[in-house]
N, C-alpha and C positions, 0 to 999 in steps of 0.2 A: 960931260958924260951923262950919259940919260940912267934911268933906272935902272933898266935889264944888264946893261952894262956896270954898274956899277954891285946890282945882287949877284953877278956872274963872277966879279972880281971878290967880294967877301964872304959871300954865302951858298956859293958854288960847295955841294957834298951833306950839308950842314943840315941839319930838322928846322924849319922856317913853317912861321907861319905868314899868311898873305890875307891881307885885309882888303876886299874891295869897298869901293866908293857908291854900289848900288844896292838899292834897299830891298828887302826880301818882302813878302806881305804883312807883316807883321812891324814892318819901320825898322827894323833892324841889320845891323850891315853883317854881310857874311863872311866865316874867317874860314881859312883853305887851310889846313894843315898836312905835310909832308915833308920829304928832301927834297931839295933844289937840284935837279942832276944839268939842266941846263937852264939859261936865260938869252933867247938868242931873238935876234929884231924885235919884236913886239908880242914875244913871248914866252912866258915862265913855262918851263916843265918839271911837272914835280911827281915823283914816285911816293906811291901812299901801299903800307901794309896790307891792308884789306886790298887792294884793286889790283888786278894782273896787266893793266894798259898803266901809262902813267896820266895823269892830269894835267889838261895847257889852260893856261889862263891867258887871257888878253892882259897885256900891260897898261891899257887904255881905260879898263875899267879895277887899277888896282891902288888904293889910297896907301898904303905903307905897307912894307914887310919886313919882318923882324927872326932874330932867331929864336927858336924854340929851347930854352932852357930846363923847361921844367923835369923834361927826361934827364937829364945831369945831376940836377939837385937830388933827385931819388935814388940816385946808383950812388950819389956817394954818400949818402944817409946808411947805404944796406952795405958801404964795408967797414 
């Protein structure tokens, strides 16, 4: 089971972040942050607050994606 297939199966709804594997000008690698509404062939789509389109990324160019926790920790800090 390939990646897209398997972020579709765990992190399908969920706030992810998506690290890709290519360097920005700076050496530095770039991180995607959004929800994962789909992961379909060779590619992520992800819904971001700011943006009225959602965001695709190539799977080809993505080193790890993980879920986004940090919004969790804060909500339950403030009950």
């Amino acid at each position: 089971m390939g990646i897209t297939e398997q972020a579709e199966k765990h992190l399908k709804g969920k706030s992810v972040i998506i690290v890709t594997n290519s360097l920005d000008s700076d050496g530095y690698v770039q991180e995607i942050a959004g929800t994962l509404l789909e992961a379909i062939d060779d590619c992520f789509v992800l819904g971001q607050l700011q943006e009225k389109s959602p965001t695709l990324v190539n799977a080809h160019y993505v080193a790890w994606i993980y879920e986004d926790e940090g919004d969790n920790e804060a909500d339950e800090e403030e009950l």
